[in-house]
C-alpha positions in Angstrom: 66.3 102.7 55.1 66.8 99.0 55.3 68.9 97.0 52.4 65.0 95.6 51.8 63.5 99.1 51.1 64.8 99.1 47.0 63.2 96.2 46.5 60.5 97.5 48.2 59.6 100.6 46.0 60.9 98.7 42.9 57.9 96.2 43.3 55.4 99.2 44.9 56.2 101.2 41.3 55.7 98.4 39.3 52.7 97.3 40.6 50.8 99.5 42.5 48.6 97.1 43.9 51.3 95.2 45.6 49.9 94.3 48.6 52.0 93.6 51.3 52.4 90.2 51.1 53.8 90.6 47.3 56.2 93.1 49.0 57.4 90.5 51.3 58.0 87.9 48.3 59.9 90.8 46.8 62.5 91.4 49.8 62.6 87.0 50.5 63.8 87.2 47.0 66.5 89.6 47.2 67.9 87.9 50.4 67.1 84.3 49.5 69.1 81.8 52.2 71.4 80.4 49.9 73.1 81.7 47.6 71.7 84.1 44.6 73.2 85.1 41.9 72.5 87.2 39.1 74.2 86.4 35.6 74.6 89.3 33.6 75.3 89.2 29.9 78.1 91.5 29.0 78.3 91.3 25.1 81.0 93.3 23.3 80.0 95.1 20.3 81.9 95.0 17.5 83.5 92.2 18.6 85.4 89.1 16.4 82.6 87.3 18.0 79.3 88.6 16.7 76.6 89.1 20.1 74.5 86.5 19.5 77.3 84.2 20.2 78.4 86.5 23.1 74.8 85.8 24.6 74.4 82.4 24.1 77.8 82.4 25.5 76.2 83.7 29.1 73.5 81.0 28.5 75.7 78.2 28.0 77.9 79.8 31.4 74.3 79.7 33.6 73.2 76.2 32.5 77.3 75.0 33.6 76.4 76.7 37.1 73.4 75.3 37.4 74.9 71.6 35.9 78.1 72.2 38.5 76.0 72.8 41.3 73.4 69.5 40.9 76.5 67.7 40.5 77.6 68.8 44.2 74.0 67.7 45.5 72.7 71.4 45.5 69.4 72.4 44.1 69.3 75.2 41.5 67.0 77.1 40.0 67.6 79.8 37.6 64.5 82.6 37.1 63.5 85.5 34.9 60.4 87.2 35.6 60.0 91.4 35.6 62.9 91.5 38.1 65.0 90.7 35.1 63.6 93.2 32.8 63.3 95.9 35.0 65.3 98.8 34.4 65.7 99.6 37.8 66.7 96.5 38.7 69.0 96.1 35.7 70.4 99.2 37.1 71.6 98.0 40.0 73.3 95.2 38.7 74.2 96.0 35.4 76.8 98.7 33.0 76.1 100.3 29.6 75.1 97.8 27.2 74.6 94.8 29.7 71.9 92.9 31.1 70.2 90.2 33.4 70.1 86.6 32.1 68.7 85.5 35.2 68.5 85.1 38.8 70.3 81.5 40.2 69.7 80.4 43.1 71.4 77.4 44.6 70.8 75.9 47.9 69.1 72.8 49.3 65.8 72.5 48.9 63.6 72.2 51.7 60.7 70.1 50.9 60.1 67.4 47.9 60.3 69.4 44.6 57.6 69.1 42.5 58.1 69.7 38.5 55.8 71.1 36.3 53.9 69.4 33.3 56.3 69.1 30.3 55.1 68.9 27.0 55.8 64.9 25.2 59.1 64.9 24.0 57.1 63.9 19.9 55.2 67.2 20.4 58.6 68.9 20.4 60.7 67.2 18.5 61.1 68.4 14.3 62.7 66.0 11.8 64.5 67.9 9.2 64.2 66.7 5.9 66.4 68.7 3.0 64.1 70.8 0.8 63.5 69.4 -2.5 66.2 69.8 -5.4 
């Protein structure tokens, strides 16, 4: 059994019409050429700090990584998709009570990036006004 095989069956039980070219996407992912790393949020219950802040917490740490790592001329990218919500998966990387963030990948890229349509920053953006007295 190679180290490719979990990722294999994870993505063959998932989706059973994998073919085998989804299965190959699955394993490229696992051993991407740079480097890949998987942030885990590891709240503590009960905790002086309540878990919302313990999450946002492994937010704020991801977005720093990825921050850090443009700074030093890298190219990050941090991903979800059902890897991170896979219980197998979450398995592998995670303890009791813990789970997967994301997936970061940081390396060079190697062709021009291309970014994705973004909505106008008005269409966004909320004034606040106090509510009436």
């Amino acid at each position: 059994m190679t180290s490719a095989t979990p990722w294999r069956h994870c993505c063959s039980r998932r989706l059973p019409e994998a073919t085998d070219l989804h299965r190959e996407k699955e394993v490229n992912f696992a051993h991407y050429p740079g480097q890949l790393i998987v942030l885990v949020s590891a709240p503590v219950p009960d905790h002086k700090i309540p878990v919302w802040e313990q999450q946002l917490s492994c937010g704020a740490a991801g977005m720093n990584l990825a921050l850090a790592a443009h700074a030093l001329g890298y190219v990050p990218g941090w991903v979800t998709g059902w890897r991170a919500y896979s219980e197998q998966v979450r398995r592998a990387f995670c303890g009791p009570g813990e789970r997967i963030a994301g997936f970061v990948f940081i390396g060079h890229a190697s062709r021009e990036l291309e970014d994705r349509a973004r909505p106008e920053l008005q269409d966004v953006v909320r004034h606040w006004q106090p509510p009436a007295a």
